[in-house]
matplotlib code that plots the C-alpha trace (Angstrom):
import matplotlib.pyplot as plt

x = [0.0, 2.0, 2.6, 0.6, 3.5, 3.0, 3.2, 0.4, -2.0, -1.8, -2.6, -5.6, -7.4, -6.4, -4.8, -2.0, 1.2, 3.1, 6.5, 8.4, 11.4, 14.4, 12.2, 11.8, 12.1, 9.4, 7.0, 8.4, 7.5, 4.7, 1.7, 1.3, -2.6, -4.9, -6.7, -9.8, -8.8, -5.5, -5.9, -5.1, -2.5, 0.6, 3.7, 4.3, 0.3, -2.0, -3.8, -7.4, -9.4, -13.1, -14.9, -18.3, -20.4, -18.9, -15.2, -13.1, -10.0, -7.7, -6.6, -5.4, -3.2, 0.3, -0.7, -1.2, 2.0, 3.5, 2.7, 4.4, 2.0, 3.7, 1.3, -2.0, -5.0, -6.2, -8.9, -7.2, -3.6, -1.5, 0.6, 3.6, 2.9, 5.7, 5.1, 3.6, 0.0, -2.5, -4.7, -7.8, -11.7, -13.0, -11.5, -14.3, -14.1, -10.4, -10.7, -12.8, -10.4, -7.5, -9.3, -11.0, -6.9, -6.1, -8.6, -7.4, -4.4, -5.3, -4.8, -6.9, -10.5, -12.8, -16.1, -19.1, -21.6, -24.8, -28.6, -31.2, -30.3, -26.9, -24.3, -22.0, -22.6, -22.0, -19.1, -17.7, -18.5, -17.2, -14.1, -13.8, -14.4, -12.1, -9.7, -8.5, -6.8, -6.4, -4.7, -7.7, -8.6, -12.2, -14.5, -13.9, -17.0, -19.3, -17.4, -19.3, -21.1, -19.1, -16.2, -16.1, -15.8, -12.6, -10.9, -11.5, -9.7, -7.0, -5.9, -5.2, -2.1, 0.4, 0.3, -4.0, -5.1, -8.8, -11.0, -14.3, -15.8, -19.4, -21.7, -24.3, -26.8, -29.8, -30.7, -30.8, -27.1, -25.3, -24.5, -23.6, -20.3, -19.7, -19.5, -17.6, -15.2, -15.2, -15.7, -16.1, -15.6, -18.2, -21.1, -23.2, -26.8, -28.7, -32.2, -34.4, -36.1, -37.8, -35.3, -34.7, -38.0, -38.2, -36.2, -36.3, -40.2, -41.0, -39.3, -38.7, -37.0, -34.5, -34.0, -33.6, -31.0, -28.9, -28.6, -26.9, -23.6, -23.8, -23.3, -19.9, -18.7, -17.2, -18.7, -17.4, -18.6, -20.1, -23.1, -24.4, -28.1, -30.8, -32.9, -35.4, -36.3, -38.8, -37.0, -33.6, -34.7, -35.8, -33.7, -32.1, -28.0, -27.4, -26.0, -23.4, -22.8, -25.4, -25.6, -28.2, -27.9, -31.7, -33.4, -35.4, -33.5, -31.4, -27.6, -26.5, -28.8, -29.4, -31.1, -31.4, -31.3, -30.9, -31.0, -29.1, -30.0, -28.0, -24.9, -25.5, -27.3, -26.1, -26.8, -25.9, -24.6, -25.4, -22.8, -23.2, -24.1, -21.9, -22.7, -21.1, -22.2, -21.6, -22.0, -22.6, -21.6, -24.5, -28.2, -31.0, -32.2, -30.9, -27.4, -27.5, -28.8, -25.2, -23.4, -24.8, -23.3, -20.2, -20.0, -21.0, -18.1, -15.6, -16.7, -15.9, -12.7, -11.4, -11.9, -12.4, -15.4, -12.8, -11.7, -15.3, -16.5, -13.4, -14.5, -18.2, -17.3, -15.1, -17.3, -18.0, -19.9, -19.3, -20.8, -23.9, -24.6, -26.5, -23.7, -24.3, -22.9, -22.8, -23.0, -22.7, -26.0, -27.9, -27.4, -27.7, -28.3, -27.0, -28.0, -28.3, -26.5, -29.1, -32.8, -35.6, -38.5, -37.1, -33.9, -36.3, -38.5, -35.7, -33.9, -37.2, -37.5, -33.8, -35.1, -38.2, -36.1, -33.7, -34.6, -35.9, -37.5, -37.1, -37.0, -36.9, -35.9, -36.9, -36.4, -37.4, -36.2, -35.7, -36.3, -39.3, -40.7, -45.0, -45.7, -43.4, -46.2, -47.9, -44.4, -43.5, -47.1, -46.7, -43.9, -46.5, -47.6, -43.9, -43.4, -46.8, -46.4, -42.9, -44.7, -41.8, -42.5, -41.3, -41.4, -39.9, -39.8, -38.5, -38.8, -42.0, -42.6, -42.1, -44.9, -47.0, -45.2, -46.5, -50.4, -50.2, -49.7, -52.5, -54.9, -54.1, -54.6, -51.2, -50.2, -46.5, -46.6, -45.4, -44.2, -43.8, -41.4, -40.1, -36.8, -33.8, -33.7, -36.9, -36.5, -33.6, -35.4, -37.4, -35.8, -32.6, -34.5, -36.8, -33.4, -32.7, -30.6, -31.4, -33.4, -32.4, -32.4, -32.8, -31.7, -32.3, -33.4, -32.0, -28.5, -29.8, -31.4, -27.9, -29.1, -25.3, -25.9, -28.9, -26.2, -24.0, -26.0, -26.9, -23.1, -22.1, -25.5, -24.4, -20.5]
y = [0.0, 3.0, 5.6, 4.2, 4.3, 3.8, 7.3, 8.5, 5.9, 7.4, 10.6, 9.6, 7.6, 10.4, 7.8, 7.6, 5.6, 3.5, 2.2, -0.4, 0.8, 2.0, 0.9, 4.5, 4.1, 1.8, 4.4, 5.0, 1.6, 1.1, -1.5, -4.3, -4.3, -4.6, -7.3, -8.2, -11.9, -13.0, -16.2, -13.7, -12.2, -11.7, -10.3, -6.2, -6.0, -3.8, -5.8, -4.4, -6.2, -5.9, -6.6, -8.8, -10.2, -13.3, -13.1, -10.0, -9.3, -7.4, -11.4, -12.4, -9.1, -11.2, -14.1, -11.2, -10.3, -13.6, -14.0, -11.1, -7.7, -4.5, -3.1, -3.7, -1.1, -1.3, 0.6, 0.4, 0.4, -3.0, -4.2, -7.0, -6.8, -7.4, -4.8, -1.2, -0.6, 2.5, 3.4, 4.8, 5.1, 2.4, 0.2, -0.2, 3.5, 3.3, 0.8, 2.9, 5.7, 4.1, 2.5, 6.2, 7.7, 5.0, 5.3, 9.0, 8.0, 4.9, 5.6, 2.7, 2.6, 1.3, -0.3, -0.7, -3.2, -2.5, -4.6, -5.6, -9.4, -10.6, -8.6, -11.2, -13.1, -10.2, -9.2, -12.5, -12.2, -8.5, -9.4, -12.7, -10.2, -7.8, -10.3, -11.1, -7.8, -6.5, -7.6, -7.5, -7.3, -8.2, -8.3, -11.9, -13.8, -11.3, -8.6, -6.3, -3.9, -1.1, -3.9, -5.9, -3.2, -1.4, -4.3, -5.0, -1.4, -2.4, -5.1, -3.0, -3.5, -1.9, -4.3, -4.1, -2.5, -1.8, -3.2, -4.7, -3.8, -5.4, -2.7, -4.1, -2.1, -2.7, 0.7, 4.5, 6.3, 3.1, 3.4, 7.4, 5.6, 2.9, 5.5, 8.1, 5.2, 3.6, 7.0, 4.4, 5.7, 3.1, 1.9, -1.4, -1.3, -4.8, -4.0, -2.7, -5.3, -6.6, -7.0, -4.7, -3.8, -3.9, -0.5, 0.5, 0.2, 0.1, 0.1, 3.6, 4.0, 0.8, 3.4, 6.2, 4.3, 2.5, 5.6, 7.5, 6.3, 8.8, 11.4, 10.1, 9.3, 11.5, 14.1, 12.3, 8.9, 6.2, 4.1, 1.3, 0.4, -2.3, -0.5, -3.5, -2.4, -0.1, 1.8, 2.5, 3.4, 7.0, 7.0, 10.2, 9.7, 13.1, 14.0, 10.8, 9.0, 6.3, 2.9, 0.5, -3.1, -5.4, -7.4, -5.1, -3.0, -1.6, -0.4, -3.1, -6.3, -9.4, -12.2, -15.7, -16.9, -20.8, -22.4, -25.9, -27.1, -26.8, -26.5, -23.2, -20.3, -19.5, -15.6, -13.5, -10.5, -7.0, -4.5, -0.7, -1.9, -5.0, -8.7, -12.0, -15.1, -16.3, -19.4, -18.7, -21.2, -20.3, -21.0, -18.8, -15.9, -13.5, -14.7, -13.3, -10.2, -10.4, -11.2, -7.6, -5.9, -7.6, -6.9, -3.7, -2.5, -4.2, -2.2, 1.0, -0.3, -0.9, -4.6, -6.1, -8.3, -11.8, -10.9, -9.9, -13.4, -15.1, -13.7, -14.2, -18.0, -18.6, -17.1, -19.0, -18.3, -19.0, -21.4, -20.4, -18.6, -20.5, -22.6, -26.1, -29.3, -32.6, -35.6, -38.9, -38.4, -35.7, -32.0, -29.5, -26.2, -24.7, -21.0, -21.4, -18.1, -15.1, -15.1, -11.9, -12.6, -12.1, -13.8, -16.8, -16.4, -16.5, -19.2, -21.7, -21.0, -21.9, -25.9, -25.4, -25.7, -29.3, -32.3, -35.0, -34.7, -31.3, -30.8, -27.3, -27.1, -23.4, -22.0, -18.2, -15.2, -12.1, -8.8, -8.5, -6.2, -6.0, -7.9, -10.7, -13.6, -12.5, -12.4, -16.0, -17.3, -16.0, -17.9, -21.0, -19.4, -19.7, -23.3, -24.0, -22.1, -23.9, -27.4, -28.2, -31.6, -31.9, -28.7, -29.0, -26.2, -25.1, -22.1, -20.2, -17.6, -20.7, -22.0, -19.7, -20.8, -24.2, -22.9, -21.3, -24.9, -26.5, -24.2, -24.1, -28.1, -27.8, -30.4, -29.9, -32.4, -30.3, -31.0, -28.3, -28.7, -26.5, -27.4, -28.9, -32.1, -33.4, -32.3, -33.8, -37.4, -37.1, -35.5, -37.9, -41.7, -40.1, -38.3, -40.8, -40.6, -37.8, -35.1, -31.9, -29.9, -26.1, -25.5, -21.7, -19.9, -16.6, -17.1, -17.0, -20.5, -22.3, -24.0, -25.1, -27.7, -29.1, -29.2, -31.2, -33.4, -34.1, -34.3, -36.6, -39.4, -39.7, -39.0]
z = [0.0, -1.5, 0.9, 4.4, 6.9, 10.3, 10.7, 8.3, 9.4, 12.6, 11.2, 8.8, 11.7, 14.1, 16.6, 18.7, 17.1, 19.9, 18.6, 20.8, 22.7, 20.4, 16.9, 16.4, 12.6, 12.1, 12.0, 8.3, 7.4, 5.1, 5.5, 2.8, 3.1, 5.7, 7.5, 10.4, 10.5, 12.4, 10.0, 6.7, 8.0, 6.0, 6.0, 6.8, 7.2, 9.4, 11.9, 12.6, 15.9, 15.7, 18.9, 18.0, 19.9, 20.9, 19.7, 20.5, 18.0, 19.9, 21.7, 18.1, 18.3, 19.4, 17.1, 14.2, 15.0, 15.1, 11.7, 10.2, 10.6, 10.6, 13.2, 15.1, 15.9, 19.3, 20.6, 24.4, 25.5, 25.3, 27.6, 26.7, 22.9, 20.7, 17.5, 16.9, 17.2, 17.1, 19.4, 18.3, 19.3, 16.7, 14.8, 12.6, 11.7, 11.5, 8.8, 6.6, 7.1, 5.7, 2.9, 1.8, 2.2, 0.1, -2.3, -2.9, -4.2, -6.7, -10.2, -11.7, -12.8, -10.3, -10.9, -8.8, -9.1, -7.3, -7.2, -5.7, -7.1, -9.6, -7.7, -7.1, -10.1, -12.0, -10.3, -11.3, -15.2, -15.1, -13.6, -15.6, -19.2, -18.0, -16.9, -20.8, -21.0, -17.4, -14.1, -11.8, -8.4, -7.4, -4.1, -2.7, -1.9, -0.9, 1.0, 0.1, 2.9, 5.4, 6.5, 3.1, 0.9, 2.8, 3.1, -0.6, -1.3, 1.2, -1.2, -4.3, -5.0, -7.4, -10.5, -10.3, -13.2, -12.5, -9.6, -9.7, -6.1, -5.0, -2.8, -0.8, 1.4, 3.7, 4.3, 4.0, 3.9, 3.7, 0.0, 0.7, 2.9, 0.4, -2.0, -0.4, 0.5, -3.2, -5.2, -8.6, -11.8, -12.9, -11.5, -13.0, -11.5, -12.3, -11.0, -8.3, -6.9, -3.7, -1.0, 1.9, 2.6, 5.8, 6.4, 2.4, 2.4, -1.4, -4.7, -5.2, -1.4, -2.9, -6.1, -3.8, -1.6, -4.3, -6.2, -3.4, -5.3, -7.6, -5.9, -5.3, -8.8, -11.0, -13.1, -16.2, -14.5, -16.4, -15.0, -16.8, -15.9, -16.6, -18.9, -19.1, -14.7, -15.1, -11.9, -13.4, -17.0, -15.1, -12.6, -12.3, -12.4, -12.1, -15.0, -15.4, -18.4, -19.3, -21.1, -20.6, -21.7, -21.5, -23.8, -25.9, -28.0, -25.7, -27.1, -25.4, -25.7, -26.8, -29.2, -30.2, -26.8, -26.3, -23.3, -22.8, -20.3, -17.1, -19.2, -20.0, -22.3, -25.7, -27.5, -29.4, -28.2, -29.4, -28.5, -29.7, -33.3, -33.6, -32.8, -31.8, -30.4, -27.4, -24.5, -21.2, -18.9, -16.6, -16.8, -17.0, -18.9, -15.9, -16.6, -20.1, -18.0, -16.1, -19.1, -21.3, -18.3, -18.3, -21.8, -21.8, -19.4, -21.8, -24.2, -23.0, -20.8, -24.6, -25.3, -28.3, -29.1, -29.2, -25.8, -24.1, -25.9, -24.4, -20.9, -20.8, -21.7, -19.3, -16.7, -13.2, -10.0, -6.4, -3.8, -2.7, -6.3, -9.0, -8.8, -10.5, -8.8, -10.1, -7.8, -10.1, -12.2, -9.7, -10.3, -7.5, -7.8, -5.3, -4.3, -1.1, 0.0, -0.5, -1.6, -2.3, -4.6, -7.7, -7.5, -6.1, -9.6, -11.5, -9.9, -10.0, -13.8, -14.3, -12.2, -14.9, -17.9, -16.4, -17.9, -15.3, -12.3, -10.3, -6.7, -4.6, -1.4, -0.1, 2.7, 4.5, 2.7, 5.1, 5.6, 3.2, 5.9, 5.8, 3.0, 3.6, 3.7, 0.7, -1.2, -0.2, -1.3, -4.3, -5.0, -5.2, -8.5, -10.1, -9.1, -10.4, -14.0, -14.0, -13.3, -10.6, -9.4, -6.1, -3.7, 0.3, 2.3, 5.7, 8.2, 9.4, 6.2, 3.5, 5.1, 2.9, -0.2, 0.8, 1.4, -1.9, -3.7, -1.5, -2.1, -6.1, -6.0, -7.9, -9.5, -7.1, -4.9, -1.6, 2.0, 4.9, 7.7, 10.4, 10.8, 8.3, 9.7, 9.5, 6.0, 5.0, 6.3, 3.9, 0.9, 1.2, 0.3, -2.5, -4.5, -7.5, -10.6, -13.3, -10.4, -10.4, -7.3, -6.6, -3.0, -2.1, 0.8, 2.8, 4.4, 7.7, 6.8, 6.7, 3.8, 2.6, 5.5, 2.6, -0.1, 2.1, 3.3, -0.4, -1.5, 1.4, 0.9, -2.8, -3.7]

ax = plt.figure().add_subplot(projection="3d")
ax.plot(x, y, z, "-o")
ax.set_aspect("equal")
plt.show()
């Protein structure tokens, strides 16, 4: 990290710089990057200690030291510890200090990718496209709120060209700090959808919030927006460059779309007048979605059309993500990580489209606020219209999804259950060759334990 000694992280996070006896020099040494977990650390790193609720940091300081940091933050004064530290009044504050210094004084374009649902799968194909050309550093996993994103920023390193940084929000003035932290010269938004609503309320207060980025980009900033979301084809972006990318005529779109299967979805790619086919190893409509906007930001970073094809084919997702698992001759899908309305739509149409017999196992998705029953039940109706043969679900809310099928005399044949291991006694003995199976649900649901449990009874 160019230029963060010691002695100007003191002075950004406005703490107090306490160097060993005789080290005196040290606090002209400069931190390698930055890190929460003792686990990461490496060599010449910053140590940060977050106190949560059950673990407190600051006793992995000596074992952060022992592993090569630089220097520690402490938010009280040490005694018998064997490297410098800072003491300041938060550590979580700190953090975002040093990562909005650091930001200042990056010379590489950095791109945000905001959404109500394809964030991280986005992020992924973006980073994948721009990877043929450029040395890139991308969000890892799903770091992507007020800790995620700084230590993201920490990472950038010298030989990074660009950076492909996730932003995540819940509610009001989150995305303002993200973006004053980030400042990106880019910004992908992939839709406004229903998530958040129990602090963002409706639609238009997810617009209002997500759109706060703007306001930190600059003036000749580019944002490239969904124009098929009837939200962001309005939205105001204050003056910013736009592109949209969709599926119906946008500058950016595309046509001929094939779906294989779980294998993937092939196109053909429409790109500011010119056109090339591609295969997306991802299925579902909504990954063509991801892929425009991965293209889309190629474009204008200077790509050529073999190397944005070369990308987009290459593509993969994460655990947790739409990502497809083979067990001898099952398929899981696993999305198990995050789950809203829509990304639950689009994920069950995706099952629709497998050959065989399909199974879902659903489970709660959160903070839907006061229509939260009414937007699981209507989740039935997709299921049905997708003539999904198997549907289990778990947790108080999916209950609803479960009414919904009963009361349609659907054709689904559906079990309800309030916890994952009565489920899973059932589910296991009725999973035979050829089934596909959707496993989605909030995080909070620990639904990965499903995909295991499914891995481990047939590998």
């Amino acid at each position: 990290m160019k230029n963060m000694t010691l002695a100007h992280v003191a002075q950004v996070v406005k703490g107090q710089l306490i160097l060993p006896e005789g080290r005196e020099a040290l606090k002209n040494s400069e931190i390698q990057g930055a890190v929460n977990d003792n686990r990461k650390v490496e060599k010449d790193f910053l140590f940060i200690p977050m106190v949560g609720a059950r673990v407190d940091g600051h006793d992995f300081i000596e074992d952060a030291f022992s592993k090569g940091a630089l220097a520690s933050l402490s938010e009280r004064k040490l005694e018998n510890v064997s490297g410098p530290y800072i003491i300041v009044e938060d550590t979580k504050l700190a953090l975002k200090q040093i990562a909005t210094d650091y930001r200042m004084q990056l010379n590489i374009p950095v791109i945000g990718v905001i959404g109500s649902v394809g964030k991280t799968s986005t992020k992924e194909m973006l980073s994948s496209v721009l990877a043929t050309k450029f040395n890139v550093l991308k969000t890892e996993g799903n770091f992507n709120n007020e800790i995620g994103l700084p230590l993201t920023i920490c990472r950038i390193k010298d030989e990074h060209q660009v950076a492909v940084v996730e932003m995540g929000i819940s509610d009001f003035g989150e995305m303002h700090r993200l973006g004053d932290i980030a400042k990106p010269d880019y910004v992908v938004m992939t839709n406004i959808g229903q998530c958040h609503l129990e602090f963002l309320k409706s639609r238009d207060g997810i617009l209002q919030a997500k759109t706060e980025v703007f306001e930190h980009m600059p003036k000749n900033g580019t944002v490239i927006l969904n124009g098929d979301d009837d939200k962001l084809i309005n939205a105001d972006t204050l003056g910013l460059n736009k592109i949209f990318y969709g599926l119906n005529g946008q500058e950016v779109s595309a046509s001929d779309i094939v779906a294989e299967g779980m294998t993937g979805t092939r196109a053909v790619i429409n790109l500011f007048g010119e056109s090339f086919e591609a295969t997306i190893q991802l299925p579902g409509t909504h990954n063509v979605m991801n892929a425009l906007a991965a293209a889309a930001v190629g474009k204008v970073l200077g790509l050529s059309n073999e190397e944005i094809k070369k990308g987009l084919e290459k593509a993969s997702t994460i655990a947790g993500r739409n990502n497809v698992i083979e067990v001898r001759d099952i398929t899981i899908i696993d999305d198990c990580y995050n789950a809203n309305p829509v990304s639950m739509k689009a994920s069950i149409e995706v099952l629709g489209k497998a050959p065989g017999r399909t199974i879902a196992v659903l489970g709660d998705m959160g903070e839907l606020g006061d229509d939260e029953r009414q937007l699981h039940y209507e989740i039935g109706q997709t299921l049905e219209d997708n003539h999904i043969g198997y549907v289990f679900t778990v947790g108080d809310l999916s209950e609803e999804i479960n009414n919904s099928l009963s009361q349609k005399n659907s054709s689904c044949m559906a079990h309800h259950y309030t916890n994952v291991e009565a489920m899973l006694e059932d589910l296991l003995p009725i999973i035979r060759g050829g089934d596909t199976i959707l496993v989605k649900a909030s995080h909070f649901m620990n639904f990965s334990t499903v995909v295991e449990a499914i891995q481990t009874r047939f590998e």
